[in-house]
LOFI-51394 format. One line per field, with one value per atom (N, C-alpha, C): residue number from 1; residue in one letter; y, x, z. Coordinates in nm, 3 decimals. Layout:
% LOFI-51394
nr <- (NUM; ...)
rest <- (A; ...)
north <- (Y; ...)
east <- (X; ...)
up <- (Z; ...)
***
This chain:
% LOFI-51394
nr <- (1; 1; 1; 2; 2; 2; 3; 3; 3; 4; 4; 4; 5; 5; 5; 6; 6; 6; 7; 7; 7; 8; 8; 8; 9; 9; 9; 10; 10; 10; 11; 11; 11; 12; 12; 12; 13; 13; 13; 14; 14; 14; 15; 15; 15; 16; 16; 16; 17; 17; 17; 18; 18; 18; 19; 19; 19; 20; 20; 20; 21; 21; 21; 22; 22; 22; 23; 23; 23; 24; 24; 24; 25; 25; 25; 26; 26; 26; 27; 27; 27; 28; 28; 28; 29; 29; 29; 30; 30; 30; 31; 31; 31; 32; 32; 32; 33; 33; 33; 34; 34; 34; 35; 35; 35; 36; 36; 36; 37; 37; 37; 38; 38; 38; 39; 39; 39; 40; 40; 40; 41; 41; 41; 42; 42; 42; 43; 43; 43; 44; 44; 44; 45; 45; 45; 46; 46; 46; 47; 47; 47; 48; 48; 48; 49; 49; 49; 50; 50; 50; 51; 51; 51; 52; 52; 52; 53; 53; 53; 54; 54; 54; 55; 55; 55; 56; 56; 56; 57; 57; 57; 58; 58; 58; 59; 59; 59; 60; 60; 60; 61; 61; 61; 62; 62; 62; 63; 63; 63; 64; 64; 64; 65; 65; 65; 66; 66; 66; 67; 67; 67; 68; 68; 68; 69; 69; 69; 70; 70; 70; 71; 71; 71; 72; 72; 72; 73; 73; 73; 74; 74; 74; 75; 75; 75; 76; 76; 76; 77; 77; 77; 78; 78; 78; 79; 79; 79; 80; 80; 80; 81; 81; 81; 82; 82; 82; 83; 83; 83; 84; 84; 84; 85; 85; 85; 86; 86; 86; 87; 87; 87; 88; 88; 88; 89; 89; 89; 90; 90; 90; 91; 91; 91; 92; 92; 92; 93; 93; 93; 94; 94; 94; 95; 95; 95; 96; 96; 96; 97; 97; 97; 98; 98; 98; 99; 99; 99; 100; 100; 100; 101; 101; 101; 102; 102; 102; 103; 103; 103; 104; 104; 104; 105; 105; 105; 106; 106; 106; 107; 107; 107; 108; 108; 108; 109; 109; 109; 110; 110; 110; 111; 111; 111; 112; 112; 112; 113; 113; 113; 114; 114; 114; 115; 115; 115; 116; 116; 116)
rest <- (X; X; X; X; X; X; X; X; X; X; X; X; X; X; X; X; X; X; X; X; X; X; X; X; X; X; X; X; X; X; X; X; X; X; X; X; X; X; X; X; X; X; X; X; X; X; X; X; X; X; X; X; X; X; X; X; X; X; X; X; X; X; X; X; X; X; X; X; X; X; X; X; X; X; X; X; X; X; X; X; X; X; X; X; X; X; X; X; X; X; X; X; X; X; X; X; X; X; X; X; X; X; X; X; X; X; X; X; X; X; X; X; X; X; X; X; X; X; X; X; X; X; X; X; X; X; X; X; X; X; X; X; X; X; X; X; X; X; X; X; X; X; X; X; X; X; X; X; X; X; X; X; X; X; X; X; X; X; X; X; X; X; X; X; X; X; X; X; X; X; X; X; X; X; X; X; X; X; X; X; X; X; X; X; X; X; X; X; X; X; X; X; X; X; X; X; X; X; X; X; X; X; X; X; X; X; X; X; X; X; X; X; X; X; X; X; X; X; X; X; X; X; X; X; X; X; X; X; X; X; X; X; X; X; X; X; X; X; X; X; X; X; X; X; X; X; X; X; X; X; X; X; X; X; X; X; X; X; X; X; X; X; X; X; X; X; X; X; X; X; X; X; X; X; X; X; X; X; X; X; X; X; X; X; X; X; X; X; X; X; X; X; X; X; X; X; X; X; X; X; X; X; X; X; X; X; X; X; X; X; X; X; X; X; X; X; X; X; X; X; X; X; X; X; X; X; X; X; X; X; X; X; X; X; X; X; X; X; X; X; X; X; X; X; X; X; X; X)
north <- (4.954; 4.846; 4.905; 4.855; 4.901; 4.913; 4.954; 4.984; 4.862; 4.781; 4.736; 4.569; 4.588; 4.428; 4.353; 4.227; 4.129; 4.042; 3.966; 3.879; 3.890; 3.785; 3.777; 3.795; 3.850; 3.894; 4.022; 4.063; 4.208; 4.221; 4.347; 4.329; 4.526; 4.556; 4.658; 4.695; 4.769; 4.825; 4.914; 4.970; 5.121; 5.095; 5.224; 5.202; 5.320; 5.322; 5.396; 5.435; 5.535; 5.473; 5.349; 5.315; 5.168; 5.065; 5.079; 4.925; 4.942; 4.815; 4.827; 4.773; 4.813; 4.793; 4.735; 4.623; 4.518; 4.471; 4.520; 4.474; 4.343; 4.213; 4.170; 4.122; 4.064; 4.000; 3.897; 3.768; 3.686; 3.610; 3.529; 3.490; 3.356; 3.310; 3.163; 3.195; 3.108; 3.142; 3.258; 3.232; 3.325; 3.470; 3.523; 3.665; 3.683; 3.756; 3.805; 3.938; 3.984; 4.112; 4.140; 4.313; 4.350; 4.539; 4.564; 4.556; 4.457; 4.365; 4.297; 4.413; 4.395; 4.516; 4.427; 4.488; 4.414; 4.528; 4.518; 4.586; 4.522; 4.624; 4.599; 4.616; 4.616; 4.603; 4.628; 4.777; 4.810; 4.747; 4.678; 4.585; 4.624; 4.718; 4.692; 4.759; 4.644; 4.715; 4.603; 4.581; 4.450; 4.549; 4.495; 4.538; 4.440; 4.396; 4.243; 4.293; 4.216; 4.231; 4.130; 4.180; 4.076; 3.986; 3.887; 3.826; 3.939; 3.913; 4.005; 3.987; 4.085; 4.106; 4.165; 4.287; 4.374; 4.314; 4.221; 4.126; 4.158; 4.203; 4.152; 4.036; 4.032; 3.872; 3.763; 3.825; 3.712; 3.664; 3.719; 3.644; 3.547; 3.370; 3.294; 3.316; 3.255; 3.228; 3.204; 3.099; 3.015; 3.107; 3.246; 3.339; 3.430; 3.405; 3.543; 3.504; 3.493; 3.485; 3.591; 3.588; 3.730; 3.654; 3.753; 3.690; 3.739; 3.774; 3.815; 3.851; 3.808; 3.917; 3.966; 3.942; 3.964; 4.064; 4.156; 4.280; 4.342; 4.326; 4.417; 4.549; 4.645; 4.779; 4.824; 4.852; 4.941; 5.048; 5.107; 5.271; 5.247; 5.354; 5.341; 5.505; 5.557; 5.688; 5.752; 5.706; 5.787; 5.742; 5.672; 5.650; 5.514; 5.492; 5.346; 5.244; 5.109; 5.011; 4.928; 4.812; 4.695; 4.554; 4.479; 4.379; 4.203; 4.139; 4.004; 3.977; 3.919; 3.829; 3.705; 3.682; 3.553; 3.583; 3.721; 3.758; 3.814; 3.829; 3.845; 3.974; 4.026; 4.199; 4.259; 4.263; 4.361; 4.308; 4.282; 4.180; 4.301; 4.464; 4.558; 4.469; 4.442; 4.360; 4.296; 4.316; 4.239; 4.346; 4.490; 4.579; 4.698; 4.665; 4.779; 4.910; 5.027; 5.164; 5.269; 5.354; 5.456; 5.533; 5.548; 5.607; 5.694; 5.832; 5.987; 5.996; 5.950; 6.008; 5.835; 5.758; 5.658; 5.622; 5.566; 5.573; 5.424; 5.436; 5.270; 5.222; 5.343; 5.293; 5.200; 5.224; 5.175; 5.167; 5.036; 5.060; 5.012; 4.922; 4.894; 5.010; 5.135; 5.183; 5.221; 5.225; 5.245; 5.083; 5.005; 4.829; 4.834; 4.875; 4.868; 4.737; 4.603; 4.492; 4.497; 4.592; 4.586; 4.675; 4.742; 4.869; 4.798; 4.827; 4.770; 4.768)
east <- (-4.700; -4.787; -4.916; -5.013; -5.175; -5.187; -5.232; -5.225; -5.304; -5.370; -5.499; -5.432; -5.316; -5.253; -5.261; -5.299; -5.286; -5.223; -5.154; -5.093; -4.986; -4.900; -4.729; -4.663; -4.657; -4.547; -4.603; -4.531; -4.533; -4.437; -4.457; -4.333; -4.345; -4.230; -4.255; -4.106; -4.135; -4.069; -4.014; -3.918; -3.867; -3.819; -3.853; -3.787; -3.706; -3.606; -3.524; -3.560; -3.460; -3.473; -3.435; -3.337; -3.314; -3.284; -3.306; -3.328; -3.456; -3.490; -3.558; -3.493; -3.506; -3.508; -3.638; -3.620; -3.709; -3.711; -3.819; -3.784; -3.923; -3.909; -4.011; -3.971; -4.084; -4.066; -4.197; -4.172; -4.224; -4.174; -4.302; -4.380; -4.297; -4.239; -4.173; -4.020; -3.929; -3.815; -3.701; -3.596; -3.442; -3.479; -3.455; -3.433; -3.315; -3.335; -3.186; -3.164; -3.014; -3.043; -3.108; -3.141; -3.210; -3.186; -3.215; -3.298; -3.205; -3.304; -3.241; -3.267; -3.193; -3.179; -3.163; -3.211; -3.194; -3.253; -3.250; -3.280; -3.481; -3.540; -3.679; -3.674; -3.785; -3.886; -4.040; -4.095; -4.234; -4.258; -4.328; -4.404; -4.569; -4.589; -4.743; -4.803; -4.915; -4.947; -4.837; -4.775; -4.692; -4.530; -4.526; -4.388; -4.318; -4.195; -4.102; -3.981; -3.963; -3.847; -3.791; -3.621; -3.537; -3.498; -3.363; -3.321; -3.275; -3.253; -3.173; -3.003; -2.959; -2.825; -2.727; -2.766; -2.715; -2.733; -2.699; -2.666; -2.575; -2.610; -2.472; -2.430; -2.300; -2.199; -2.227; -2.312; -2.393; -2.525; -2.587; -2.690; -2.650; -2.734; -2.708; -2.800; -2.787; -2.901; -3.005; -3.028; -3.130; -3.222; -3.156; -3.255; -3.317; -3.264; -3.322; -3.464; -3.578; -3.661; -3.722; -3.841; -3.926; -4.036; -4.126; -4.301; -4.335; -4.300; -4.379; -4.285; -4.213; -4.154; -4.215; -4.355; -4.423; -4.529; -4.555; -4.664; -4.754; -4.888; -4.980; -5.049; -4.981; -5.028; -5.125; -5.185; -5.366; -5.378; -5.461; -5.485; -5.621; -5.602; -5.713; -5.820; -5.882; -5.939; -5.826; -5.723; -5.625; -5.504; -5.444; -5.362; -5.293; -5.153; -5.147; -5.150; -5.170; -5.146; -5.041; -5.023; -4.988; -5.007; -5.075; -5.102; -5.035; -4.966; -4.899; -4.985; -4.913; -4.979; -5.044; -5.030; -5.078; -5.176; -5.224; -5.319; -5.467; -5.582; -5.672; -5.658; -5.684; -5.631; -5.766; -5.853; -5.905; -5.885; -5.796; -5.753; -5.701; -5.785; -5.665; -5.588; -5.617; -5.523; -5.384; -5.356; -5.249; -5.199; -5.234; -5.194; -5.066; -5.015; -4.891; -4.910; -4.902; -4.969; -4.853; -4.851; -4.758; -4.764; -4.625; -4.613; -4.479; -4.539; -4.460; -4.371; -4.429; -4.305; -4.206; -4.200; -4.153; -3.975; -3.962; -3.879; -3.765; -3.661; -3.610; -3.543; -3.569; -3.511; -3.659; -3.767; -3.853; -3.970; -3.945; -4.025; -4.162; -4.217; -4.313; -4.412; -4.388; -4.470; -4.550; -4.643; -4.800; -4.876; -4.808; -4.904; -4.933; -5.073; -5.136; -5.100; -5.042; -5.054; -4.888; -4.804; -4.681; -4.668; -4.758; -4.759; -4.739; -4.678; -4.704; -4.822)
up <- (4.443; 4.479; 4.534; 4.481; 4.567; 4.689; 4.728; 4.914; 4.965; 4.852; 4.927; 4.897; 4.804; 4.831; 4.956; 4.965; 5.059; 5.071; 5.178; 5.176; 5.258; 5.225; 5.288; 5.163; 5.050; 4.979; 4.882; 4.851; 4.768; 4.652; 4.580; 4.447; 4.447; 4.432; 4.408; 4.308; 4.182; 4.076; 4.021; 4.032; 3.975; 3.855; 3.707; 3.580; 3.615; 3.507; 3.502; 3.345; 3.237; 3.138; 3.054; 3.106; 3.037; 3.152; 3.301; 3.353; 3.475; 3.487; 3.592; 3.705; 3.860; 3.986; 4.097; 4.163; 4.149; 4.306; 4.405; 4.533; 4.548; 4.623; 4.666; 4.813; 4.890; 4.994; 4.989; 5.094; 5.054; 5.199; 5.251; 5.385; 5.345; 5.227; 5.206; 5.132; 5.130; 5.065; 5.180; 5.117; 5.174; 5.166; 5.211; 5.217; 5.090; 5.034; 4.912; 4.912; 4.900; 4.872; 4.744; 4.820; 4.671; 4.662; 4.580; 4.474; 4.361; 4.283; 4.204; 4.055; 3.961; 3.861; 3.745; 3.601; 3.443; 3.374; 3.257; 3.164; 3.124; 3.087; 3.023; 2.879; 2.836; 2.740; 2.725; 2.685; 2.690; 2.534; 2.520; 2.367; 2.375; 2.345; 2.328; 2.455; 2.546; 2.657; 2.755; 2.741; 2.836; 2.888; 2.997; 3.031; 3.062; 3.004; 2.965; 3.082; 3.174; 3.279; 3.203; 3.167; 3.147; 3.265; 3.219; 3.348; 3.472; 3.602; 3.646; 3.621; 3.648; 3.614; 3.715; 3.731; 3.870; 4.004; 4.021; 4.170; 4.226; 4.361; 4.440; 4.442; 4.466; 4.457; 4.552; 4.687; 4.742; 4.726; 4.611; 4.564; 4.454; 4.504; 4.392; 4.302; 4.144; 4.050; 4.083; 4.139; 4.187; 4.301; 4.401; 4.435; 4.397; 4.222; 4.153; 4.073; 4.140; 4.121; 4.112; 4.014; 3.977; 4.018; 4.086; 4.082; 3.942; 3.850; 3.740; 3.645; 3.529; 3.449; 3.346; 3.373; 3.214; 3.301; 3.276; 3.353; 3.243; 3.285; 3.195; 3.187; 3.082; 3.124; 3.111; 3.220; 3.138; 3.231; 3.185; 3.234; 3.299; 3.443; 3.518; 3.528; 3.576; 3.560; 3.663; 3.726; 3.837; 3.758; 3.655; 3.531; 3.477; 3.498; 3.451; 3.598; 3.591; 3.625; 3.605; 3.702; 3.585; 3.671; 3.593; 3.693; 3.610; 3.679; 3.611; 3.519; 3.411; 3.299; 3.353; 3.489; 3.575; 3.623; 3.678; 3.773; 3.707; 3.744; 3.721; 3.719; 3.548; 3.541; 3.630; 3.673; 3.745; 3.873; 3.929; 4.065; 4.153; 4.193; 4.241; 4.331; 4.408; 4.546; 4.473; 4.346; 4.266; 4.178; 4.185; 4.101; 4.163; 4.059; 4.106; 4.054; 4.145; 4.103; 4.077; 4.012; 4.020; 4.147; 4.215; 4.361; 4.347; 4.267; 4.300; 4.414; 4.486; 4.614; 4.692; 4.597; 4.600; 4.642; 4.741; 4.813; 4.791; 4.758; 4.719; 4.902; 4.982; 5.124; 5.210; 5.136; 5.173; 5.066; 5.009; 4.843; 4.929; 5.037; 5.028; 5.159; 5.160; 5.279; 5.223; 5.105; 5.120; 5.149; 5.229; 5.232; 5.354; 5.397; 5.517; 5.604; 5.555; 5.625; 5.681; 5.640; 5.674; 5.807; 5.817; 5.929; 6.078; 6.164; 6.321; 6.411)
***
């Protein structure tokens, strides 16, 4: 996720080779566990999140909400992006960045607004 995202919710994404891992949080709605998990799809410049699948047994249907399952890939002069098929592609504040030293015990610590 961009460092420079704003707001009360976030999304942050890990691929694997064949599924993705999927954390958000969000200022409205239940808390769910997560990471929620499914299989993808790279088509083009788009990255296709299937349904999720890999739930724990106390998450219902109805909390498996994605802010986005449709993501658009483009390359920046520092490398790829990807910003929702909903969002204004040069929107950084809405772009999810590649993060090397990326942590699934704490997917969102580069978001300045989460800090104490």
């Amino acid at each position: 996720m961009s460092s420079v995202w704003t707001g009360y919710m976030g999304v942050a994404i890990a691929l694997t080779e064949d599924r993705y891992y999927y954390w958000m949080y969000s200022d409205v709605g239940n808390a769910t566990e997560q990471p929620f998990t499914g299989r993808y799809e790279v088509r083009g410049d788009l990255l296709l999140l299937g349904e999720p699948s890999g739930v724990l047994e106390n998450t219902s249907a109805d909390d498996l909400r994605l802010y986005s399952s449709t993501w658009r890939i483009s390359g920046t002069q520092w490398g790829k992006k990807l910003n929702s098929t909903g969002d204004r592609t040069g929107d950084k504040a809405r772009s999810l960045m590649p993060d090397f030293q990326f942590d699934p015990k704490n997917p969102f610590r580069n978001q300045r607004s989460l800090r104490p």
